[in-house]
C-alpha positions as CSV (number, residue, x, y, z in Angstrom):
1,X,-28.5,44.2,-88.9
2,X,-25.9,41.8,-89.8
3,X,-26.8,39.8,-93.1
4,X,-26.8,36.2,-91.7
5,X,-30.6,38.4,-89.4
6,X,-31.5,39.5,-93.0
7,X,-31.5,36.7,-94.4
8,X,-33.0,34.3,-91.9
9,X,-37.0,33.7,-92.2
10,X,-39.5,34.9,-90.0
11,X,-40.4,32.9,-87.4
12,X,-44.0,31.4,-88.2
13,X,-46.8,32.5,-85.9
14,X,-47.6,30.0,-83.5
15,X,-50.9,29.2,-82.4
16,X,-51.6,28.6,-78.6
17,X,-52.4,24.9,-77.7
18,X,-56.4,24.8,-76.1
19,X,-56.2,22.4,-72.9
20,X,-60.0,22.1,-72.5
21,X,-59.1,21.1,-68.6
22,X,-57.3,24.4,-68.1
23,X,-59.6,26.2,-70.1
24,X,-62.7,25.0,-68.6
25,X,-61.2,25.7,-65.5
26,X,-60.6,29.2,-66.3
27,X,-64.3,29.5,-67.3
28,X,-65.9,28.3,-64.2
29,X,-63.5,30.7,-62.5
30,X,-64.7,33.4,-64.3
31,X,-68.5,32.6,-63.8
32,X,-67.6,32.6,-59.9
33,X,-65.8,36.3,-60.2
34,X,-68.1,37.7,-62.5
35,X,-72.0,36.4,-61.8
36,X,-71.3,35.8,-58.0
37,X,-71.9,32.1,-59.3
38,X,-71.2,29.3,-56.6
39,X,-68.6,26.8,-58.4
40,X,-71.0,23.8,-57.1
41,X,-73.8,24.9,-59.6
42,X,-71.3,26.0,-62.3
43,X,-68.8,23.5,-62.6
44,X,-71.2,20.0,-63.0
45,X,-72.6,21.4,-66.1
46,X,-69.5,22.4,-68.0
47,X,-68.0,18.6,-66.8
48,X,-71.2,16.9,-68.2
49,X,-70.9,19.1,-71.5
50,X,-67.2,18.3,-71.8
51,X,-67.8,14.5,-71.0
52,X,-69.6,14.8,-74.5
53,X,-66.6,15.2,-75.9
54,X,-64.3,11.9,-76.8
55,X,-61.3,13.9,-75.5
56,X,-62.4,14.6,-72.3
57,X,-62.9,11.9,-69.8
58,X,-62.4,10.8,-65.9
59,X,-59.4,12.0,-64.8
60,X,-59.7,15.5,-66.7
61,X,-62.6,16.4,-65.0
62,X,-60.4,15.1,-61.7
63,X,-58.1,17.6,-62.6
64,X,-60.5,20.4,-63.6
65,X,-62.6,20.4,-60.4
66,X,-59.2,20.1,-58.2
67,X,-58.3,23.0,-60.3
68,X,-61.0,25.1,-59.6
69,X,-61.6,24.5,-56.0
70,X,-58.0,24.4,-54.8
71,X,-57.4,27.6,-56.5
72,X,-60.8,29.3,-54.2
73,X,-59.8,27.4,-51.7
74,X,-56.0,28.8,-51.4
75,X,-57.2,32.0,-52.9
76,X,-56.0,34.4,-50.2
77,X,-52.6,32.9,-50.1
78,X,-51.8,32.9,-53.8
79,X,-53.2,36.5,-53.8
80,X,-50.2,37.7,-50.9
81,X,-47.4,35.6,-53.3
82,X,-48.8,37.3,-56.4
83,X,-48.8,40.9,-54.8
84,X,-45.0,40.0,-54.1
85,X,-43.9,39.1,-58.0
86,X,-45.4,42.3,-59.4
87,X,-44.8,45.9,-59.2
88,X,-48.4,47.1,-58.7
89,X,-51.6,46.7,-56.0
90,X,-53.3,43.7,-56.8
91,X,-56.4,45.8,-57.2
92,X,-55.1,46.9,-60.9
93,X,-54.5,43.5,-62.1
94,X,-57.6,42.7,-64.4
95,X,-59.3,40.0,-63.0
96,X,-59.3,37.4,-65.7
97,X,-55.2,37.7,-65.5
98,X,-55.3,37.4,-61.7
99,X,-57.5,34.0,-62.8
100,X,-54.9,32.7,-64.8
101,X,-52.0,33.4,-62.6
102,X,-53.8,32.1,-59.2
103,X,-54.7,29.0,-61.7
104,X,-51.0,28.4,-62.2
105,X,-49.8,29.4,-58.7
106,X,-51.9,26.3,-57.7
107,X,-50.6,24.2,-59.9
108,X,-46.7,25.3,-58.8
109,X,-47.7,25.3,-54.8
110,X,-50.4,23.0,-54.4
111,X,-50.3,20.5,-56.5
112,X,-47.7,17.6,-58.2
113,X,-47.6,19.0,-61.7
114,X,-44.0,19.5,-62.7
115,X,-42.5,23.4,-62.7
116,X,-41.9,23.2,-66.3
117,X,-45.8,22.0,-66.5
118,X,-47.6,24.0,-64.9
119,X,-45.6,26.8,-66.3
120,X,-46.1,26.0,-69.8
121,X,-49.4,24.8,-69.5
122,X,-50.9,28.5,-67.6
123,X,-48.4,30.5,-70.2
124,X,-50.6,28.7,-73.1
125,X,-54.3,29.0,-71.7
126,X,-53.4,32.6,-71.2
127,X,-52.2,33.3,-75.0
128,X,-55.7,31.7,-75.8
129,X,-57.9,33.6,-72.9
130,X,-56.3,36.8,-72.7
131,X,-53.6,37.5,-75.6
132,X,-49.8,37.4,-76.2
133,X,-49.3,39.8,-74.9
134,X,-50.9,39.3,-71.3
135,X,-49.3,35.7,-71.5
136,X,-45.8,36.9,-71.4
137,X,-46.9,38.7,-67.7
138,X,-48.0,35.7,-67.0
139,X,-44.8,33.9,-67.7
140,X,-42.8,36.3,-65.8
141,X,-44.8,36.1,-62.6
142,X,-45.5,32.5,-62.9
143,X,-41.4,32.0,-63.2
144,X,-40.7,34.0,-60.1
145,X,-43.2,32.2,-58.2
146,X,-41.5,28.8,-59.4
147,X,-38.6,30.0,-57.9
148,X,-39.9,28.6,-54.8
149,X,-42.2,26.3,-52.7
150,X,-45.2,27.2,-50.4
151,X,-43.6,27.0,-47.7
152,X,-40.6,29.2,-48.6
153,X,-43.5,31.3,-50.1
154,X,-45.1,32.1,-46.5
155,X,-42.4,32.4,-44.6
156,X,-41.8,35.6,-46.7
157,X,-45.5,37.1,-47.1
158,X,-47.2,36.1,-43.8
159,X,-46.5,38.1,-41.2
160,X,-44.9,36.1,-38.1
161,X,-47.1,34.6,-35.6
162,X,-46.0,36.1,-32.4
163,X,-46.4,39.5,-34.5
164,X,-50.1,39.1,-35.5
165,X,-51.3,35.9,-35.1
166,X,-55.0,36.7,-37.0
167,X,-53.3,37.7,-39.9
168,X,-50.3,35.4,-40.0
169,X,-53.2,32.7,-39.9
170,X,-55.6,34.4,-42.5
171,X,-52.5,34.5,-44.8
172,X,-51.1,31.0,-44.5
173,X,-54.8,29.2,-44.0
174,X,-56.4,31.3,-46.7
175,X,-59.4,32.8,-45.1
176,X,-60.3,36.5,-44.3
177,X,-59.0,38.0,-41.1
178,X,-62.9,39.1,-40.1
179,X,-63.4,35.3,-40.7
180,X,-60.4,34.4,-38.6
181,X,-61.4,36.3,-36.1
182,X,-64.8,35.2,-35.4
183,X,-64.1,31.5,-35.8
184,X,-61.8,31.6,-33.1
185,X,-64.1,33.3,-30.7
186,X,-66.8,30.8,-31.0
187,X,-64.0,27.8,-31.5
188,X,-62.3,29.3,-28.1
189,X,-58.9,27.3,-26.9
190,X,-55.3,28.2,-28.4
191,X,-53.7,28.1,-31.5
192,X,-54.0,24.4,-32.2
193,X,-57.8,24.2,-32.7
194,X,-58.0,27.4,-34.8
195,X,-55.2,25.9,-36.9
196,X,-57.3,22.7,-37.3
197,X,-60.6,24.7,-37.8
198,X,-59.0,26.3,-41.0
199,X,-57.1,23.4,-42.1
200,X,-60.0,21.8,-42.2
201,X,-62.5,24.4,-44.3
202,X,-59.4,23.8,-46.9
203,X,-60.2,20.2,-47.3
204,X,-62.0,18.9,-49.9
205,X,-65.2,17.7,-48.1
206,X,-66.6,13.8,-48.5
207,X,-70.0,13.3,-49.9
208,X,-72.4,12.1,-47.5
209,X,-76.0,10.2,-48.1
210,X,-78.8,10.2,-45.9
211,X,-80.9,6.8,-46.5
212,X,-84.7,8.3,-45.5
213,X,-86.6,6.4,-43.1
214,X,-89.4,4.1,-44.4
215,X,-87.8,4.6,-47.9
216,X,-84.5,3.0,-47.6
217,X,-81.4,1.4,-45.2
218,X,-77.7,1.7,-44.8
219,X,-77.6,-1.3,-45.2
220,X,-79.4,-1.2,-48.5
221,X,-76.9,1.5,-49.7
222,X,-73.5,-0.1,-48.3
223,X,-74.6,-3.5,-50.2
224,X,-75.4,-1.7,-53.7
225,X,-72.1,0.5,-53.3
226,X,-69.9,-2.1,-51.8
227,X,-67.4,-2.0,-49.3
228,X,-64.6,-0.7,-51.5
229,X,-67.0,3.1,-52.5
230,X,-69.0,3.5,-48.9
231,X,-68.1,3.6,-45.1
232,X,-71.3,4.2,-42.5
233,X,-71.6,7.5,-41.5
234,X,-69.9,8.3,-38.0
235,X,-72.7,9.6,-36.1
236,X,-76.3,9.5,-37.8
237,X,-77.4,6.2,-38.5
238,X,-78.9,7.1,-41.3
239,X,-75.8,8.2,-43.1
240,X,-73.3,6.7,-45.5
241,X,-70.3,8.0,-46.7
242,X,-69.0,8.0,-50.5
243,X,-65.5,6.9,-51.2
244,X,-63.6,9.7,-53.0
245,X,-64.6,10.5,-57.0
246,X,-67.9,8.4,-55.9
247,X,-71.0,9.8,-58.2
248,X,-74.8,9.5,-56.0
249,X,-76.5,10.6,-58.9
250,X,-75.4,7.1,-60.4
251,X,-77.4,5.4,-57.1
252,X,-80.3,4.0,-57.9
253,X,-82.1,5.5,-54.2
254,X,-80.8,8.7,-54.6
255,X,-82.2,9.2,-58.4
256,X,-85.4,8.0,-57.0
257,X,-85.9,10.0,-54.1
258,X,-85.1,6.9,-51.7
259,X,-82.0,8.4,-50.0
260,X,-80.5,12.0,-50.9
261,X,-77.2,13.6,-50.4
262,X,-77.4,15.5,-46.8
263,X,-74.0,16.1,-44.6
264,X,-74.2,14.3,-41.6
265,X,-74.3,17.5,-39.2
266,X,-77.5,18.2,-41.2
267,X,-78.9,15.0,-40.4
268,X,-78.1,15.1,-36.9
269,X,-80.1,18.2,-36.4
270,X,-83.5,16.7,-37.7
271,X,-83.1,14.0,-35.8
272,X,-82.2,15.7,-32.6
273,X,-85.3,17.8,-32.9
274,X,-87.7,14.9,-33.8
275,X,-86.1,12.4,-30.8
276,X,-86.7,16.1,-28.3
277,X,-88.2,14.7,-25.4
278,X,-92.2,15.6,-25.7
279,X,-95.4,15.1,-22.9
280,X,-98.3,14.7,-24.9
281,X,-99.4,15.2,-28.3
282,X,-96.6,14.4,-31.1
283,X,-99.1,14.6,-34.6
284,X,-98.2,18.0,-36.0
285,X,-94.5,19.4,-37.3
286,X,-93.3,22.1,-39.2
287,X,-90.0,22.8,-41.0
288,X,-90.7,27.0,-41.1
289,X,-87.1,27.5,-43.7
290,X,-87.7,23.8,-45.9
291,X,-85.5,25.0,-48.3
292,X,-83.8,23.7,-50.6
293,X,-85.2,20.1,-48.7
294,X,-83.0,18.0,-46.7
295,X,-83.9,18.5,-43.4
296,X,-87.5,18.7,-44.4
297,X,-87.3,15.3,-46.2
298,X,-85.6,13.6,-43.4
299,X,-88.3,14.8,-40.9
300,X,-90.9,13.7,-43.2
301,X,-89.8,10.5,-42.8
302,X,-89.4,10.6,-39.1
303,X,-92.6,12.4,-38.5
304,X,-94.5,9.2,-40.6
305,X,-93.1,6.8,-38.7
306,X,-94.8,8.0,-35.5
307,X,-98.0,8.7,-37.6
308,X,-97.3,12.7,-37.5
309,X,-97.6,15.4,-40.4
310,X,-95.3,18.0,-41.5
311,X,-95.8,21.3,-42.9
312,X,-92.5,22.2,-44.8
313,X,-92.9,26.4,-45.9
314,X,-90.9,28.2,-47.9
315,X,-90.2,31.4,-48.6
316,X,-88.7,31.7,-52.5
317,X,-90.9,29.8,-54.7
318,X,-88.0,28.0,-56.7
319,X,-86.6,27.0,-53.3
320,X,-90.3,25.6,-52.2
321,X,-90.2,23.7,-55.7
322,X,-87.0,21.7,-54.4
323,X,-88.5,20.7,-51.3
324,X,-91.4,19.0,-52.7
325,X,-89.4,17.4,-54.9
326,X,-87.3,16.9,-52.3
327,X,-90.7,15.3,-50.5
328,X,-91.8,13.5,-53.2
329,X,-92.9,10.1,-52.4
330,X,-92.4,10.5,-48.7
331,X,-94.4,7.9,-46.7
332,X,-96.8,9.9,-44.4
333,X,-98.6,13.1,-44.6
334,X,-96.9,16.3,-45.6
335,X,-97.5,19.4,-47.4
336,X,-95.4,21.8,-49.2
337,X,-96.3,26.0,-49.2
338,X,-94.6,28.8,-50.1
339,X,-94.7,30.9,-47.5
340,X,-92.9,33.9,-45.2
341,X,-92.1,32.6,-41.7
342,X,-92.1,36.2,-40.4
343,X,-95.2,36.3,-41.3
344,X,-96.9,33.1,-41.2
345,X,-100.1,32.0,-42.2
346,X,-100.6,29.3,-39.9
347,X,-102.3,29.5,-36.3
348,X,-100.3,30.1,-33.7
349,X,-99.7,27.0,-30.7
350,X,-101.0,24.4,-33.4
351,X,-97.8,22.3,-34.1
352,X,-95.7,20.0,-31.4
353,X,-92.2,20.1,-33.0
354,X,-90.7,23.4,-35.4
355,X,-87.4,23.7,-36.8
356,X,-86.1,27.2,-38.1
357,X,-82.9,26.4,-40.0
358,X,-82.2,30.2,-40.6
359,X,-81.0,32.5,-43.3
360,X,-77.3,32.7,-42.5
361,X,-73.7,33.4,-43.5
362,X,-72.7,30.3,-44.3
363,X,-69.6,30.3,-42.5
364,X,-70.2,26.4,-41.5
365,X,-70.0,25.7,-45.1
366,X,-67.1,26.8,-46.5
367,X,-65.6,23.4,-47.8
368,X,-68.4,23.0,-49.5
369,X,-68.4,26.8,-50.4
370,X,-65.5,28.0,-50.4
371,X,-65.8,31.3,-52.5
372,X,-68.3,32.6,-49.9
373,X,-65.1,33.3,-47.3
374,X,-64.7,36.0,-50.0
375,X,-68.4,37.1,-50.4
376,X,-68.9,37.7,-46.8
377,X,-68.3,40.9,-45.2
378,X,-68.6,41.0,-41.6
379,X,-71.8,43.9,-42.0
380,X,-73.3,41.5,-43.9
381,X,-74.4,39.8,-40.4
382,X,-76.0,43.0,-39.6
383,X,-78.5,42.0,-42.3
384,X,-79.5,38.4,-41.3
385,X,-80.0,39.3,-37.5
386,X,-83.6,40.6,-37.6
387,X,-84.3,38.2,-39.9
388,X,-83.3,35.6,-37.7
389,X,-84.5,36.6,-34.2
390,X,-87.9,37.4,-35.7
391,X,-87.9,34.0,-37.6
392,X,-86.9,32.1,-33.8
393,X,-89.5,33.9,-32.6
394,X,-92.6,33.2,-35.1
395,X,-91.2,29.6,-34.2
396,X,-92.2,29.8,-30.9
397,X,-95.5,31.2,-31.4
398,X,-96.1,28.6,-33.7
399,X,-95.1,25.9,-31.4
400,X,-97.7,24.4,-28.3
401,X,-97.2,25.2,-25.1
402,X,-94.7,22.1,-23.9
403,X,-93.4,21.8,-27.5
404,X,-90.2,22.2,-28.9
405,X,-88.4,24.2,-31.4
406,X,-84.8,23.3,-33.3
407,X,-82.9,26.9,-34.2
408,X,-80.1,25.5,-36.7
409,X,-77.8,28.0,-38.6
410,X,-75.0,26.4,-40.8
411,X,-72.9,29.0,-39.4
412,X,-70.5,29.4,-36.1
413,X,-70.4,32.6,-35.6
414,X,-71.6,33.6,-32.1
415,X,-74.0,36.3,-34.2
416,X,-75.8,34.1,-35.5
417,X,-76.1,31.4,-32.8
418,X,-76.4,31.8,-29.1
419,X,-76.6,35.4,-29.4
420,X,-79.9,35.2,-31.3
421,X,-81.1,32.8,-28.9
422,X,-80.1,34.7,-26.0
423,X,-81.7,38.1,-27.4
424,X,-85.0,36.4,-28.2
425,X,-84.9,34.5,-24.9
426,X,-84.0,37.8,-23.1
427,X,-86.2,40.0,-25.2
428,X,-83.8,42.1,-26.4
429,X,-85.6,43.9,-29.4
430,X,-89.1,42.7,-28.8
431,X,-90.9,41.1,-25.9
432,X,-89.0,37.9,-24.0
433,X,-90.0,34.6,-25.2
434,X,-91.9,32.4,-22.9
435,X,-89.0,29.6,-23.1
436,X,-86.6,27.5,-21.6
437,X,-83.5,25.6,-22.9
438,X,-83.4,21.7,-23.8
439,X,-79.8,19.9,-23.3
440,X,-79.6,19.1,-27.2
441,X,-76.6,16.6,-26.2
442,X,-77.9,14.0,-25.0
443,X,-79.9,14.0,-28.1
444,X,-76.8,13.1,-30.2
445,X,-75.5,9.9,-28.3
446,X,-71.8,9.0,-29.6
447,X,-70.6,12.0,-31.0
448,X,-67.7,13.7,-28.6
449,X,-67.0,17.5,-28.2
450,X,-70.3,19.0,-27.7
451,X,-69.4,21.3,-24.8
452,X,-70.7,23.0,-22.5
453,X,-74.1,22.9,-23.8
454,X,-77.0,23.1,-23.5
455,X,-77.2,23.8,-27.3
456,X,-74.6,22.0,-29.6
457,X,-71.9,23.2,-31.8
458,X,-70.6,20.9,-34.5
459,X,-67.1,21.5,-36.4
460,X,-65.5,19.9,-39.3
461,X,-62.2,19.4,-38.0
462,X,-64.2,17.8,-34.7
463,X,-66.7,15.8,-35.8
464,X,-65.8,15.5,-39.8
465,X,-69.5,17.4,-40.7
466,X,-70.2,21.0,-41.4
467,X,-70.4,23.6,-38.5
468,X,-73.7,23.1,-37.6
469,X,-75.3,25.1,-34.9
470,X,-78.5,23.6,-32.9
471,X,-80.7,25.3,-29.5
472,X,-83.5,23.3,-28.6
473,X,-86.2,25.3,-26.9
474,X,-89.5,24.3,-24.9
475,X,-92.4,26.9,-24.8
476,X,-93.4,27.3,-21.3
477,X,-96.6,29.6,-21.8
């Protein structure tokens, strides 16, 4: 050691700058991973505690929820560009450090923070999260991933096209290859439409409001927003979209149960079942899976206007809770129960319209959801497909002989959609519903792309809504 190293100090310990964005971030990634928490329930309270805080406003919790859902969103590809800057399977990376590094990656690929930023900035949260140690990792694979940009990045860790197209496309879109797979055999057509399907599950989806018949307008919404924070919805009249960063619970309508936050592919399937051509009676309705409320409190509506009831049932009680909040105030009649629709306590042949918006996947929904891509497994299907054909057929049981029945799924996947319907049609596991199909299209005047038919599938990339599923069905005997 020469003398100038003896005698020169030690250098002082530094300790790591907190960035509450970053590190609230980091937290609501962490509740996702570790409590199978969806990051729509987590993140609003940890905004509105850090809003309490002087140091935290606006554009912080901008950047903390662009944070957190580009980094689920894009998960799969920064996973393939981290497996390619470290000398071990990904699977031995503790997941906290994979947090922090799939943090930063977003920040170098999908973002405009500056290199040196986003660089800096990860390197620090993980000195506070995880340690010295662990940070300087970080700042070795966060440098090599600097070293280029996302497009660079997937021209070396996606396989090519022509090669294997399902996973070339699961890499550089971010979605399971199972998932791949079964989007584009319901979506059918070439490359092009898949392409758009998945570009479009990794956009950040608008907030929608449903103004509730009897209760409320559009035009009573678009006047108290103003021109400059809300556009009419493109298909329902009942909707109203929110300019980006807009905030409904600040709406007077929507905090008193006048109007509620619904996407507009939800709303066209209660509307399509209560407009469902009809002979005869019209007084009794029932929403067999009300939770957690939308579609149940837009029917309410719809169903008082015409001077009908609805039953809304239930199964889990906190879920039954939310619809009759959800219900509250309704014009009308209406009742709330908490009840199995397998195993209903109702009458059979005693109501006119039913809707069964099944137990399902969730595949429709992954803007809105999008750590579920990573939940799913393709068994998992397995599970929900007695649950559904024996909930579609209770519905038709339940229904009058000439009424109709709504089967919605917020899911695409052929599984869970015409293949249920065909089975219970065909009586595949159990006895062959007495039933014939309704031409749901019609039924949704305006909107292009419906198919085929008769039942309708919506797309986000199509029709801007989430990838509703709707078969209308008439009970013959």
């Amino acid at each position: 050691m020469s003398e100038q190293s003896r005698r020169r100090p030690p250098r002082p310990h530094r300790r790591p700058k907190k960035d509450p964005v970053r590190i609230l971030a980091f937290e609501a990634l962490r509740a996702v991973d570790e409590r199978d928490a969806y990051a729509n329930l987590v993140l609003p309270p940890l905004l509105k505690k850090a809003r309490e805080k002087d140091d935290f406003d606006g554009r912080d919790a901008a950047l903390a929820t662009e944070l957190v859902y580009g980094t689920l969103r894009h998960q799969g590809t920064y996973d393939a560009i981290i497996a390619a800057c470290i000398d071990r399977p990904l699977r031995e990376v503790d997941p906290p450090v994979l947090d922090v590094l799939a943090l930063g990656a977003h920040q170098l690929l999908g973002t405009r923070i500056p290199t040196h930023a986003a660089v800096s900035a990860s390197v620090e949260l993980a000195r506070v999260v995880l340690g010295d140690g662990r940070a300087k990792f970080v700042n070795a694979v966060l440098r090599k991933i600097s070293q280029d940009d996302l497009n660079a990045w997937l021209e070396r860790v996606a396989p090519p096209y022509d090669e294997d197209a399902e996973d070339h496309l699961a890499v550089v879109h971010s979605h399971p290859r199972w998932v791949v797979s079964a989007l584009w055999d319901s979506l059918g057509g070439g490359r092009a439409g898949i392409e758009d399907l998945l570009e479009a599950d990794n956009e950040r989806p608008e907030v929608t409001l449903v103004a509730r018949p009897g209760r409320s307008t559009t035009a009573e919404l678009l006047d108290v927003l103003g021109e400059d924070s809300a556009l009419p919805g493109r298909w329902s009249p009942y909707a109203v979209r929110l300019a980006e960063g807009g905030e409904p619970g600040a709406i007077g309508a929507v905090r008193e149960g006048r109007a509620g936050v619904q996407d507009e592919g939800s709303q066209l399937v209660a509307i399509a079942l209560a407009n469902a051509p009809l002979e005869g009676a019209d007084r009794r309705w029932l929403d067999g899976c009300a939770g957690p409320g939308g579609k149940a409190a837009l029917l309410g509506a719809l169903a008082a206007e015409r001077g009908a009831s609805l039953l809304a049932s239930e199964k889990q009680p906190h879920r039954a809770r939310l619809v009759e909040r959800a219900l509250t105030g309704n014009p009308g009649a209406y009742q709330v129960i908490t009840a199995d629709g397998t195993r209903p306590p109702w009458r059979e042949g005693v109501f006119d319209r039913v809707l069964v918006d099944v137990p399902c996947s969730g595949l429709g929904a992954l803007r809105r959801r999008p750590e579920a891509r990573w939940r799913r497994r393709p068994e998992d299907l397995e599970g929900f497909a007695p649950l559904q054909r024996s909930l579609l057929r209770e519905a038709l049981k339940a229904v009058r002989v000439g009424g109709v029945v709504g089967y919605a799924t917020c899911s695409p996947h052929l599984a869970e959609t015409r293949v249920v319907v065909d089975d219970v049609l065909r009586g595949r596991g159990g006895p062959a519903a007495q039933a014939e199909w309704v031409d749901a299209r019609p039924l949704m005047p305006g909107v292009p792309g419906l198919g085929d038919g008769p039942d309708v599938q919506l797309w986000p990339h199509l029709h801007g809504t989430d990838a509703m599923y709707l078969a209308l069905l008439r009970r013959t005997a």
